[in-house]
C-alpha positions as CSV (number, residue, x, y, z in Angstrom):
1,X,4.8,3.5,-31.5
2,X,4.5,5.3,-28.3
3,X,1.1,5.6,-27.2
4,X,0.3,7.6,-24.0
5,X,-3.3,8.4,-22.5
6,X,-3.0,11.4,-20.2
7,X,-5.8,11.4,-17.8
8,X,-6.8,13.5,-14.9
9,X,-9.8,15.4,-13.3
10,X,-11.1,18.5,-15.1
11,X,-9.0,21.9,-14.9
12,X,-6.4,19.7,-13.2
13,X,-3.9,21.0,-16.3
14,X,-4.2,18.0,-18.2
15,X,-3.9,20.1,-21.6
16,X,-1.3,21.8,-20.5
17,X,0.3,18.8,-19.6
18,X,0.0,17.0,-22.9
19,X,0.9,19.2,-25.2
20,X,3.7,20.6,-23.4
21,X,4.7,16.7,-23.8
22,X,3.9,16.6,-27.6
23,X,5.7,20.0,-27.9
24,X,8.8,18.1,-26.3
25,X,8.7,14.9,-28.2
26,X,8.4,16.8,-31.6
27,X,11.7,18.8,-30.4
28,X,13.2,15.4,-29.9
29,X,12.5,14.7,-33.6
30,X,9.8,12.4,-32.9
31,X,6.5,12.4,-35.7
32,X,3.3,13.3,-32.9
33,X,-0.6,13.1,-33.1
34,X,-2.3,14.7,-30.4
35,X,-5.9,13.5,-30.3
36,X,-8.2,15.7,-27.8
37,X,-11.0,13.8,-25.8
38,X,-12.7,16.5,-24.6
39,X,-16.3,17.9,-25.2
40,X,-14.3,21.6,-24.5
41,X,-11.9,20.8,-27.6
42,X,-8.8,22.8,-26.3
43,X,-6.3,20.4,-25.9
44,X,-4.5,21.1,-28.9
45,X,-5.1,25.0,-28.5
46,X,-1.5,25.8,-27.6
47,X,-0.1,24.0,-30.2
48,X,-1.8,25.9,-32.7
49,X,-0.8,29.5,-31.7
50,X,-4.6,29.6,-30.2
51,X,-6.7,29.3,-33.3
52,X,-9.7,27.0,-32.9
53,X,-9.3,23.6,-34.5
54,X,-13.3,21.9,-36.0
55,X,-14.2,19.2,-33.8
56,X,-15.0,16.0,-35.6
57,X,-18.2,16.2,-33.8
58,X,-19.0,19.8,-34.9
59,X,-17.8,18.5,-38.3
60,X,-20.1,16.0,-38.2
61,X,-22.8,18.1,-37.0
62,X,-22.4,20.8,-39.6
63,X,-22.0,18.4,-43.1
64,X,-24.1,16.2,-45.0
65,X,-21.5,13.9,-45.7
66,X,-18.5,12.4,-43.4
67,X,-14.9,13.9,-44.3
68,X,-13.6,12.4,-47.1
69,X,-9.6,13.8,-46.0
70,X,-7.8,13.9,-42.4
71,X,-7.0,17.3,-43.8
72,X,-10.6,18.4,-43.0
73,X,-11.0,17.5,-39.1
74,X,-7.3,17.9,-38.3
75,X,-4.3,20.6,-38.5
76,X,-0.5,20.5,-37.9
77,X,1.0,22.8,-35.1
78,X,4.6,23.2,-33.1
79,X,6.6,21.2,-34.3
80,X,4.3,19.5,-36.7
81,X,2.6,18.2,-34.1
82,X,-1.0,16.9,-36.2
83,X,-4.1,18.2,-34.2
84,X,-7.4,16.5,-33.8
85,X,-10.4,16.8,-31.7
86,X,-13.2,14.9,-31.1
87,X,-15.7,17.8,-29.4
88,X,-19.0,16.4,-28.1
89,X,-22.4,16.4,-28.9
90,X,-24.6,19.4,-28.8
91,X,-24.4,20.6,-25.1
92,X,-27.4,18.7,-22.7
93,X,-28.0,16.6,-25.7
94,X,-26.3,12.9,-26.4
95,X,-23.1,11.4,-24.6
96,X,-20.0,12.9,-24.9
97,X,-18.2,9.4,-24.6
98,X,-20.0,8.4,-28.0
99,X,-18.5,11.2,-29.5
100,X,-15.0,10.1,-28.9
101,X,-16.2,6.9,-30.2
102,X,-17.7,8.0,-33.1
103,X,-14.4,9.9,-33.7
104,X,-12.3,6.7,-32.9
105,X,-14.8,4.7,-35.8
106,X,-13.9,7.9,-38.5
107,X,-10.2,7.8,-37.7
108,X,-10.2,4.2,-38.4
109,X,-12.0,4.9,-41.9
110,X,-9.2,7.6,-42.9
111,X,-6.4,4.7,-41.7
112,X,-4.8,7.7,-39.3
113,X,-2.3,5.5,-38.5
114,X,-1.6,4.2,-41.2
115,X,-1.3,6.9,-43.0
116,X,0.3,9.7,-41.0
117,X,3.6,6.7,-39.5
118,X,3.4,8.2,-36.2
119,X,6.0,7.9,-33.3
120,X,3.8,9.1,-30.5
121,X,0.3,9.6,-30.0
122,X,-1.2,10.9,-27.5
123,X,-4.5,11.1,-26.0
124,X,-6.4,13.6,-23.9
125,X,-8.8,12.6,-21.6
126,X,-11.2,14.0,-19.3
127,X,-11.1,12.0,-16.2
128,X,-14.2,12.9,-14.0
129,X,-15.9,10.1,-15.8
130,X,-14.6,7.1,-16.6
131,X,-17.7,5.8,-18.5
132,X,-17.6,3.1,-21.8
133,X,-16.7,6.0,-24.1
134,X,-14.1,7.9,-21.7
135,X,-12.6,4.5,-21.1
136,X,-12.0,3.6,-24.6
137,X,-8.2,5.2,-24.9
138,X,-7.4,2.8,-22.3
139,X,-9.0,-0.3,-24.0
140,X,-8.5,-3.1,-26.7
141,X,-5.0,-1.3,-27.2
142,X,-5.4,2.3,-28.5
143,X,-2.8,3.5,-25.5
144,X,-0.3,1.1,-24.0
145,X,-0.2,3.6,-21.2
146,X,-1.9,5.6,-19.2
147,X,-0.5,8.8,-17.4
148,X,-3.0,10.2,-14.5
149,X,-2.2,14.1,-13.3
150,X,-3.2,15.3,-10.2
151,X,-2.8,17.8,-7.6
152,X,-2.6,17.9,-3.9
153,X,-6.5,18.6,-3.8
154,X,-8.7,16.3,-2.8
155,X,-11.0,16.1,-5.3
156,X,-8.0,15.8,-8.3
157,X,-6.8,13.0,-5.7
158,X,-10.7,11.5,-6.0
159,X,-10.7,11.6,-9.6
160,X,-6.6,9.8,-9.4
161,X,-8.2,7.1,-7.6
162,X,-11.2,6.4,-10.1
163,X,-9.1,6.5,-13.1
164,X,-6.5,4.1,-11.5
165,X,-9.0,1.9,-10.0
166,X,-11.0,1.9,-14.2
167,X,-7.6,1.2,-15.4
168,X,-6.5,-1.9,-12.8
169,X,-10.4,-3.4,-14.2
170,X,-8.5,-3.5,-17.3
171,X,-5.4,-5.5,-16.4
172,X,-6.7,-9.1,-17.0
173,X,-7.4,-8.2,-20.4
174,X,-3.7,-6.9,-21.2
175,X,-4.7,-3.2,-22.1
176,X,-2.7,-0.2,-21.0
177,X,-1.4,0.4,-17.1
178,X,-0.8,3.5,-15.4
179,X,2.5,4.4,-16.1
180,X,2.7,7.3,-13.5
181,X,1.6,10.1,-12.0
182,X,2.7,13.9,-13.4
183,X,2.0,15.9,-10.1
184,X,0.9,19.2,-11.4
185,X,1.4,21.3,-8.2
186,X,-1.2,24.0,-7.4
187,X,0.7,25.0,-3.7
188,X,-2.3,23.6,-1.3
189,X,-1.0,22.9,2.3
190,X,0.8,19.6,2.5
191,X,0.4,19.0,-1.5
192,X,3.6,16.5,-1.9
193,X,2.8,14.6,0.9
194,X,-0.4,14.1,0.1
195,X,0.2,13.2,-3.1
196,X,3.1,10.7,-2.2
197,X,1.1,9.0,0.2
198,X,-1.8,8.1,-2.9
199,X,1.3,7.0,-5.2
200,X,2.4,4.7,-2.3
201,X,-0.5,3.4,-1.3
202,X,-1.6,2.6,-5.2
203,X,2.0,1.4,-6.2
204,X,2.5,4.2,-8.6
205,X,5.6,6.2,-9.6
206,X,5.6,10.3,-9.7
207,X,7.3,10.3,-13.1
208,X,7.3,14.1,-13.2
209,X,7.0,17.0,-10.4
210,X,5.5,20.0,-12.0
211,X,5.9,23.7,-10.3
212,X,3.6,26.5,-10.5
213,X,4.4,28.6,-13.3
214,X,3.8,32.1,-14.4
215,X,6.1,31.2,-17.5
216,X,3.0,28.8,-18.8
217,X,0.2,31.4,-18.0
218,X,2.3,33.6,-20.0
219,X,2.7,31.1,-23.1
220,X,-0.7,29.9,-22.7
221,X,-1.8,33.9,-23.1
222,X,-0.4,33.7,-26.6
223,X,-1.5,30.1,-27.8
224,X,1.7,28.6,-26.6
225,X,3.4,26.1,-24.7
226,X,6.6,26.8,-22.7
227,X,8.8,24.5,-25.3
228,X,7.8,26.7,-27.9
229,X,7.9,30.3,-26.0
230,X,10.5,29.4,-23.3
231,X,12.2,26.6,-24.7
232,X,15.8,27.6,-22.3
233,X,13.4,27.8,-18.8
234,X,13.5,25.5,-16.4
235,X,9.5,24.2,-16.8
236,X,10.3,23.8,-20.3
237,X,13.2,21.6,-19.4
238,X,10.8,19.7,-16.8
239,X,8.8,18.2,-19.8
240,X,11.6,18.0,-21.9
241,X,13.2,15.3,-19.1
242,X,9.8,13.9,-19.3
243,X,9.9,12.8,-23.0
244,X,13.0,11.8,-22.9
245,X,12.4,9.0,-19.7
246,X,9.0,7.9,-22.0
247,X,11.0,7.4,-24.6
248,X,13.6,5.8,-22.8
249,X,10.9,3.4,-21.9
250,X,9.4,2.7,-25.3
251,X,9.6,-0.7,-27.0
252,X,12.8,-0.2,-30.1
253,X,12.6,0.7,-33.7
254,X,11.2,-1.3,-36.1
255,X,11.2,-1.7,-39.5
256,X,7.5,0.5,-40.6
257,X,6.4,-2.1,-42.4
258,X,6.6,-5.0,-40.4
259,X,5.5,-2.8,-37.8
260,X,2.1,-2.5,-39.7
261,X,1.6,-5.9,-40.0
262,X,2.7,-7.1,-36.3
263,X,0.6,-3.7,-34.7
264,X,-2.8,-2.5,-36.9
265,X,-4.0,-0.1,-34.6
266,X,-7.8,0.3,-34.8
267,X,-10.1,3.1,-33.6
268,X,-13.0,1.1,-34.0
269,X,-12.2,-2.0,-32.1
270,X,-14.9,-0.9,-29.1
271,X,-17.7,-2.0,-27.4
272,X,-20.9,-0.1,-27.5
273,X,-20.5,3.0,-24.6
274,X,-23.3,1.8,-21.7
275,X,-24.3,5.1,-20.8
C-alpha cells in the first residue's frame, strides 16, 4: 500500500495536486482513497464532478448517532476514486486538528482499510499549521511519505520549510520522510531558482515541475481534473509521469492477506492534539 501525504501552504494548489494524482493512479488501474484534511472540505471536489461531499465533522455535528456505514461520510468519483472528508469544527469554535483526529478514530471503527483493500491512499493536508492534529498523517505510520508543494513565493517557501523541518522531528521515530517537492509554478520572478535553491539546501528532490495552466482552471470550472477532462494534454501527462515514478518507488505486491497481518493500519493510533 502506497501511502502519500501531500502537504503545502493554503491556496498553494495542494487540491489540485492530489487529486490530479489520485485521478492518475486510478487510470493506472490502481484501487485510491482520497482522504481530505481540510476544515474547507474541497479536496475531493474535482473528483466528484463538483458536488459537495458531508464532512465527517458536519456528519457528526448534524446526527445523534455516529455512522454506522463508510457509505454515509464517503462517495466514489473518477475513476472510483472513494472520497472522504474530515471538515472541521464549527468555524471560531474547537480545533480543526481534532477534527481530523476524530475522523482518523471513526475511520478506524469502520476498518477503512480493511475493508475497502486500497492501493494508494492519499492524504490532504493543510500545511500552515503543523500542530498535533495536522501532524497526525505524518505520524505512527498513516503515510510513509510525505509530498510538500510549493511555489516560488516566499511565504509557500515559509510554509515548505515548517512542514519539512515537523517532518525531520519525526525521523528518529521511523514515521514518513519527505519524499519531494511538486513545484506548482505560479510565474513569480526567479520562481525555479528560488525554489531549487530550498530543495538544495534541505536535501530534497523536485519530483514534479508543474506549469501554469488554463487547461486546469478550465477542468476545475466543471468539477474536474485535467486526467479526466484532458486526459491527451500535456499537464495531464505531467501527473500521469508522476504516478507512475511513485509507483515505481512503492514497496512490491503482496499477497492481501498477509499484507493485513504484517501492515494493520490504524487511524486511531495518536496522541492527544496539544493545542
Amino acid at each position: 500500500m502506497l501511502k502519500i501525504a501531500v502537504y503545502g501552504k493554503g491556496g498553494i494548489g495542494k487540491s489540485t495536486m492530489t487529486s490530479n494524482l489520485a485521478a492518475a493512479f486510478a487510470v493506472l488501474g490502481r484501487k485510491v482513497i482520497q482522504i481530505g484534511c481540510d476544515p474547507k472540505a474541497d479536496s475531493t471536489s474535482n473528483l466528484l464532478s463538483g458536488e459537495p461531499l458531508i464532512p465527517v465533522m458536519n456528519y457528526l455535528r448534524e446526527h445523534e448517532e455516529d455512522p454506522s456505514s463508510l457509505s454515509e461520510i464517503s462517495r466514489k468519483g473518477f475513476g472510483n476514486v472513494l472520497c472522504i472528508e474530515t471538515g472541521g469544527p464549527t468555524p471560531g469554535l474547537g480545533c480543526a486538528g481534532r477534527g481530523i483526529i476524530a475522523t482518523f478514530n471513526l475511520l478506524d471503527e469502520l476498518e477503512l482499510l480493511e475493508t475497502e483493500k486500497p492501493d494508494v491512499v492519499l492524504f490532504d493536508v493543510l500545511g500552515d499549521v503543523v500542530c498535533g492534529g495536522f501532524a497526525a498523517p505524518i505520524r505512527e505510520g498513516y503515510a510513509d511519505t510525505v509530498l510538500i508543494v510549493t511555489s516560488g513565493e516566499k511565504m509557500a517557501l515559509y510554509a515548505a520549510d515548517n512542514i519539512s523541518t515537523a517532518v525531520k522531528n519525526f525521523e528518529d521515530r521511523g514515521y514518513a520522510s519527505v519524499g519531494g517537492i511538486i513545484l506548482n509554478r505560479r510565474n513569480v520572478p526567479e520562481e525555479e531558482e528560488r525554489v531549487r535553491s530550498f530543495a538544495a539546501k534541505k536535501g530534497i528532490d523536485i519530483i514534479a515541475d508543474i506549469p501554469r495552466s488554463d487547461l486546469i482552471n478550465q477542468a476545475e470550472d466543471l468539477g474536474k481534473t485535467v486526467i479526466e477532462k484532458f486526459p491527451d494534454s500535456e499537464i495531464a501527462g505531467k501527473f500521469m509521469d508522476l504516478a507512475r515514478n511513485l509507483l515505481s518507488g512503492a514497496a512490491p505486491d503482496v499477497d492481501s492477506q498477509e499484507a493485513g497481518q504484517a501492515e494493520r493500519f490504524h487511524f486511531s493510533r495518536l496522541y492527544d492534539c496539544n493545542c
